[in-house]
N, C-alpha and C positions, 0 to 999 in steps of 0.2 A: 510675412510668411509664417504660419503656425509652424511649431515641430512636431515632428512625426512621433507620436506618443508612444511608439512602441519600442524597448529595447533590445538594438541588432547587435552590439558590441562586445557585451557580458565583459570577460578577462582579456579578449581577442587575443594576440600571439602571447600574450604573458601570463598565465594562470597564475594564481599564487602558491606558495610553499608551504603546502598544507601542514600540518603536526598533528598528525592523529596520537595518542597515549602508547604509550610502551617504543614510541618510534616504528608502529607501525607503518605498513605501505599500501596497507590496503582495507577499507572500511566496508566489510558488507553486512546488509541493510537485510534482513527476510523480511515478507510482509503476507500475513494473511488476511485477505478481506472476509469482514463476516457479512454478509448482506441477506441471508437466509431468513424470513419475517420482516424485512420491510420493502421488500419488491414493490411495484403495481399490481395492487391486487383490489376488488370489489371489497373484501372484507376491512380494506384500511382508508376506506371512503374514495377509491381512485376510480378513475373513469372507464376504464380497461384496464385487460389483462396485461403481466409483465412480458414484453418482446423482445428485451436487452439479455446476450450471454445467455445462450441456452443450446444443448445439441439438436433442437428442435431445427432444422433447414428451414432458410427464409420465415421463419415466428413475425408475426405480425400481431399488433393487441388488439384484442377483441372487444371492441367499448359493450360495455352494461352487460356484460359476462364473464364469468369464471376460466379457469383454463385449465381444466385436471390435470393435464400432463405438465405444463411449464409448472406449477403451484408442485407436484410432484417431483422436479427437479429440484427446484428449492430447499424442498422437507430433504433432499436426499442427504444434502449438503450441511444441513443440520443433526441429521440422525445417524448417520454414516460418515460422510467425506469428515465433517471434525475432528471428530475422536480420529481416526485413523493418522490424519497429520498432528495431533496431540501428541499419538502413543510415536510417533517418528521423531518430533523434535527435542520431547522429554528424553528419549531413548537415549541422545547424544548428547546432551546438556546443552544446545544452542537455542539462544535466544531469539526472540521474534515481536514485532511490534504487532499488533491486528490493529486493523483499520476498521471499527464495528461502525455499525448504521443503529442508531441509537433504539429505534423502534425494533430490530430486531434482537439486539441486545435484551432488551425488558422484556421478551418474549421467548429468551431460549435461557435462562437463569443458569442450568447446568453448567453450561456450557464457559457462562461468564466464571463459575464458581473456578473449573477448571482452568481458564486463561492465567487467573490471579495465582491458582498456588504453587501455577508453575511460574509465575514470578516475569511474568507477558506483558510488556504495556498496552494498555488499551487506547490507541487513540480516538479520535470522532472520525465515523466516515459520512458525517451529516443526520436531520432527523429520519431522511426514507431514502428508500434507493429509488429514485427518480429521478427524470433528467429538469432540472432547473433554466434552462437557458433560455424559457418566456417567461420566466416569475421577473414579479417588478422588484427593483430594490428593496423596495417597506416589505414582500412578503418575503424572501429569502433570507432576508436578517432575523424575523420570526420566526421561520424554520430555522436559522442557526442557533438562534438565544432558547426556541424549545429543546434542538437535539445538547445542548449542556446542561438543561435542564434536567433530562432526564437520564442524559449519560450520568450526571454527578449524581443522582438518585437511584440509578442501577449499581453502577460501580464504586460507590462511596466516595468517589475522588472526580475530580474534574478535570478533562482530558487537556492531554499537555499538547496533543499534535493534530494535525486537522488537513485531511484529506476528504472532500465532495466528489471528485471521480467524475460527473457528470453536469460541471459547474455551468454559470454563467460566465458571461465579460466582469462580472460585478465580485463575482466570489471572491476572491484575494482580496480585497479593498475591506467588500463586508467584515470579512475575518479579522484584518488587520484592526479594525475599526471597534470590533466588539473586542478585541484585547486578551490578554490573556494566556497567551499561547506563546509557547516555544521555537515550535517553528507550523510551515504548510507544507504542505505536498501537493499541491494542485497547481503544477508547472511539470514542462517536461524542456525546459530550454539551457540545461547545464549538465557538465558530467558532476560535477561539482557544487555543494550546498552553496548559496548565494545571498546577498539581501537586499529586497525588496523596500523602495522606499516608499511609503504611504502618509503624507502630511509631515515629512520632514522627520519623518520617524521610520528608522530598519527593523524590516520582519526579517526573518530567517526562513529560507528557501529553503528546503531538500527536495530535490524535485523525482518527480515519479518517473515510474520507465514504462513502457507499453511492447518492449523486444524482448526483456528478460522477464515475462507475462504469461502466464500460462494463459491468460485469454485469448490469448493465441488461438488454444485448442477450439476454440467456438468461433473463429472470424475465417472468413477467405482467404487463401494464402496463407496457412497460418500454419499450426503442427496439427499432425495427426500420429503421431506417435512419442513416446514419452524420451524418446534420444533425441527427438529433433528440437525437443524443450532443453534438454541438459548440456546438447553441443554448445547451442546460442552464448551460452551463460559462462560459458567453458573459455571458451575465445573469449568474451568481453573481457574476461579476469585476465588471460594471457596479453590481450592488444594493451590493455592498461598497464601492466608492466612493462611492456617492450614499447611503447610511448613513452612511459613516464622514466626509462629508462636513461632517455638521451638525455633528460634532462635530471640528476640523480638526485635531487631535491623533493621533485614531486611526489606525489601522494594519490592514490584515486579512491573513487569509491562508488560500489555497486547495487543497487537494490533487483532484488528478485521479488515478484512479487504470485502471490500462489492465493487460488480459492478454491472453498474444499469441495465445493461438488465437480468441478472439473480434474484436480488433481487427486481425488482418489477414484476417477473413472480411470486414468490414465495407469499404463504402465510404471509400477510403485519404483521399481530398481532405478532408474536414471536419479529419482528422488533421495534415493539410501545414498547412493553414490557419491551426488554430490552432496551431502551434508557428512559423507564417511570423509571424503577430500578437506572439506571444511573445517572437521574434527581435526584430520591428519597435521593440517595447515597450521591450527592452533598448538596442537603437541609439538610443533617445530619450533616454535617462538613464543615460548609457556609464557613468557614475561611479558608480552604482548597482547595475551590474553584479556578483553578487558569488556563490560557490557554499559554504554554510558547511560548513567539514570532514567536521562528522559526518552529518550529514541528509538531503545532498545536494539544498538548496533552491536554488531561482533567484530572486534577490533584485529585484525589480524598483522599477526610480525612474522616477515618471511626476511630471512637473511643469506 
């Protein structure tokens, strides 16, 4: 009897007893995706227009043409929505990991300038923002060895973490395999970072969220106002303490993840709020304060 290759079990009833620094309790993650310039687009040899995340209702891609308005959403997101969550997360001094797509990166250079001197980690969010889940193995590993390629020649440094977003069955293995990195994010199967074992060898999991998402704002069922993004996130913080409570050891941690043409359409205030919360949270447990080198996490101590 084969075994079932996939893993159901994770920590099951026993999570482990995390140690976050300063004896924090709680580890939150912000993430900005940059995807702005490497969408599907005719101008970057793709077949059709980009159909993925857009306030466009039902977008469909338009093979061997252009799309004004989706291509117009994108620029928005670069020329506008960035800078606006820039001047909000400088404003309070929290940190934030961006998830760049390496072709857009080398295409909006400002913007990189500005990530770096606010002291941002850049991770890979792949070489395009495309969905990969027909590429054969030999061609997604080329796509990943060009997007470090070029990440490490855009941003001088070679990215430590690695989120595809729109992966294969193959992408964790690929990544694992090309080496290098600290940890993936292309899992949503943990509350808790994890490791992945690839040839007898552990990668490090932090896995992604898709609830605490502003992409929400563009899918069915999803939000249409900028409180019903801030409630979500609100609760998961509270259910992780009053979970992790019973058990007084534990530890949790949350990633929010935000992009900028959706989040600077949306109502700004739920946005200030909770990163005024976040600030508040850090001034209560100043010693708890802490941003770990590679991740770019905000380590919070609430007592």
């Amino acid at each position: 009897m084969n075994r079932y290759p996939r893993d159901m079990i994770g920590y099951g009833p026993t999570p482990p007893s995390v140690t976050w620094p300063g004896q924090a309790k709680i580890a939150v993650q912000f993430v900005l995706n940059y995807e702005e310039g490497g969408e599907n687009n005719l101008l970057h040899g793709d077949a059709a227009s980009e159909a993925f995340l857009s306030e466009i209702v039902g977008a469909q891609p338009w093979p061997n043409q252009r799309h004004w308005n989706m291509e117009s959403i994108y620029e928005y997101g670069a020329r506008a929505g960035f800078w606006r969550l820039h001047d909000l997360f400088t404003s309070v001094e929290i940190p934030l990991t961006v998830y760049g797509v390496a072709t857009a990166l080398a295409r909006n250079p400002d913007q990189v300038a500005a990530m770096q001197a606010a002291g941002w980690e850049i991770a890979s969010h792949g070489y395009k923002w495309i969905d990969y889940k027909d590429f054969t193995p030999k061609d997604e590993a080329k796509h990943i060895a060009a997007a470090i390629a070029l990440h490490t020649e855009v941003t001088g440094a070679r990215p430590q973490g690695w989120y595809t977003g729109r992966c294969s069955l193959h992408t964790v293995d690929l990544v694992c395999a090309e080496g290098g990195f600290s940890y993936i994010s292309d899992s949503y199967a943990d509350d808790l970072p994890y490791w992945h074992m690839h040839q007898d060898t552990p990668h490090l999991i932090i896995p992604y969220a898709l609830d605490t998402n502003d992409m929400r704002f563009a899918t069915p069922q999803g939000f249409n106002s900028g409180d019903q993004f801030f409630l979500p996130i609100c609760v998961t913080v509270l259910m992780g303490f009053i979970e992790k409570a019973v058990k007084a050891s534990q530890r949790c941690y949350l990633l929010v993840c935000i992009a900028g043409w959706q989040d600077a359409r949306a109502d700004p205030k739920p946005y200030a709020s909770l990163l005024t919360i976040s600030k508040r949270m850090m001034a209560f447990g100043a010693q708890g304060e802490l941003m770990l080198p590679i991740t770019g996490i905000s380590i919070i101590r609430l007592t």
